[in-house]
N, C-alpha and C positions, 0 to 999 in steps of 0.2 A: 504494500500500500504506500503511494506516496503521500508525502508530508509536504508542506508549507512551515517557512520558517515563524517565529512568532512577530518577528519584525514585517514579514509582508500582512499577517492577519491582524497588526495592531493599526497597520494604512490603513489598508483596508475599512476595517471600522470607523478609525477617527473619520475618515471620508464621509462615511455615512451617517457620523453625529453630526458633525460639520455641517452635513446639509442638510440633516434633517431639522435640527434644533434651529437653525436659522432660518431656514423656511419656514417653520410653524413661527417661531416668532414674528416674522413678518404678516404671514397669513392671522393671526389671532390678536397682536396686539398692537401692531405699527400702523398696517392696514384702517381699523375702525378708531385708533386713537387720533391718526390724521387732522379729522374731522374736528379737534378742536382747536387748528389752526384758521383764523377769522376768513382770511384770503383765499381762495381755492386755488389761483396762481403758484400759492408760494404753498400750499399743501404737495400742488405736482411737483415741484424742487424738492422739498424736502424727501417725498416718495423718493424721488429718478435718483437724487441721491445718494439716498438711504440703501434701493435696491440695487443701483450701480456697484455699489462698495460691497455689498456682501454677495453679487453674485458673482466679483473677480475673486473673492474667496470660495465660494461654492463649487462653482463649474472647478476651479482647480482642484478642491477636493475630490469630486465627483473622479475629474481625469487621474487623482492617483488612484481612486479606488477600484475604478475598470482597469490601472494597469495593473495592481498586484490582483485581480481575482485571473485579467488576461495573460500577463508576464512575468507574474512574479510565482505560477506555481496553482495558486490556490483554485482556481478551475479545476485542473485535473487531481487535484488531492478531494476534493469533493466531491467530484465525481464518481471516485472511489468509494467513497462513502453510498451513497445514491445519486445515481445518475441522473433519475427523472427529478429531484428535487433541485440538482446542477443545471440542470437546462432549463428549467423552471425559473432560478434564481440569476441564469443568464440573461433571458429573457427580459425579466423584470428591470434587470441591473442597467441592459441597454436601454427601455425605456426611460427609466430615469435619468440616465445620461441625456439622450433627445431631448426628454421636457424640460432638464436643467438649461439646455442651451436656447431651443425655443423659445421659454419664457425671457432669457436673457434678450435675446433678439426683440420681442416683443417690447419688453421695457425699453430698448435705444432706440425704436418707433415711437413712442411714448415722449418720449424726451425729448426728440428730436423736433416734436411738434412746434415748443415754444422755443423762443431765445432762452438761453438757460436753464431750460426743463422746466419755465414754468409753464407748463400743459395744466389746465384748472380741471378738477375734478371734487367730486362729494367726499369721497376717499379712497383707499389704497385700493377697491373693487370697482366701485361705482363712479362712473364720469358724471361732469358735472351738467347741463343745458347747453352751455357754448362750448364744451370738449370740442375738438376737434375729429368729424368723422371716423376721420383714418384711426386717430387716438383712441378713440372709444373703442373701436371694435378690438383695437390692442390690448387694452385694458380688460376687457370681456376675455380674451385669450388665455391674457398672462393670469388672472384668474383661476380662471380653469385648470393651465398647465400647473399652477402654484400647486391646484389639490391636488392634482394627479400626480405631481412628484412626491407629494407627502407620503400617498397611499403608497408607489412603487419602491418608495425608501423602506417604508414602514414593509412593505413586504418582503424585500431583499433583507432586511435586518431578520423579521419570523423566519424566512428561509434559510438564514447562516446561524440559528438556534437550533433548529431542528437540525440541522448539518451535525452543527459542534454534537448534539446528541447522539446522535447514529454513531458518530467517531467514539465516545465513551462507552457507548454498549459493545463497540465492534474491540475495544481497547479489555473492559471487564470480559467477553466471548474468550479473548484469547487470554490473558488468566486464567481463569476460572478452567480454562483444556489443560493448561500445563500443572493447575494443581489438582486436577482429576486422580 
């Protein structure tokens, strides 16, 4: 059975705190707090901002954590483990990557709207009356994408538990033969 060292499964992970807890933080408290900025000009700054800075953190998170599951080993040490949960957790892992970076695109559409990134909006979800078309329908996007990275983090995380699990039964299996 192969292994992963504990340095490529600690990337790994932190990658996937990284973007999850930032994400949610965004989505749950930055998002609907916004809104008690008086200006909706200077709400879209603060957002484009706010989301600009942590998504050059994220996505780069993100990009270590597809390399150590892709190159650092830990793909096929999982594999090993169960395969249909590995390609499961593939799966998921690439989508998260895509929405991490779509939504980032989305928000420099966002931005790009006003001088400065002040794009007016109601808050981090919802545009405001005068949004700007293009902006709005970006903001509706990155939305969306925001959940769905949530859910595919939150699932590539249950899927490298359930992993680690399989590895500890398959770990106690082979014990438990040799003191038969």
């Amino acid at each position: 059975m192969r292994q992963a060292s504990t340095l490529v499964r600690s990337l790994h992970k932190m990658g996937l705190a990284i973007n999850l807890g930032g994400t949610l933080f965004g989505l749950v408290t930055l998002n609907p707090t916004v809104k008690r900025v008086s200006d909706k000009s200077e709400r879209g700054r603060v957002l484009n901002e706010a989301w600009t800075r942590f998504q050059a953190v994220g996505i780069l998170a993100m990009g270590v954590t597809v390399a150590m599951w892709r190159l650092g080993g830990l793909k096929e040490a999982e594999s090993d483990l169960d395969a249909s949960l590995a390609g499961l957790k593939n799966i998921l892992l690439g989508g998260a990557l895509l929405t991490s970076v779509a939504s980032a695109i989305a928000g420099r559409r966002i931005a790009r709207q006003a001088p400065e990134g002040d794009t007016p909006v109601e808050s981090g979800t919802e545009p405001a009356p005068e949004t700007p078309e293009e902006a709005a329908r970006s903001q509706r996007l990155s939305a969306f994408l925001g959940a769905a990275a949530v859910a595919l983090v939150a699932g590539v995380l249950g899927l490298s538990s359930a992993l680690e699990v399989r590895a500890v039964e398959k770990s106690q299996g082979a014990l438990s033969r040799l003191f038969s």
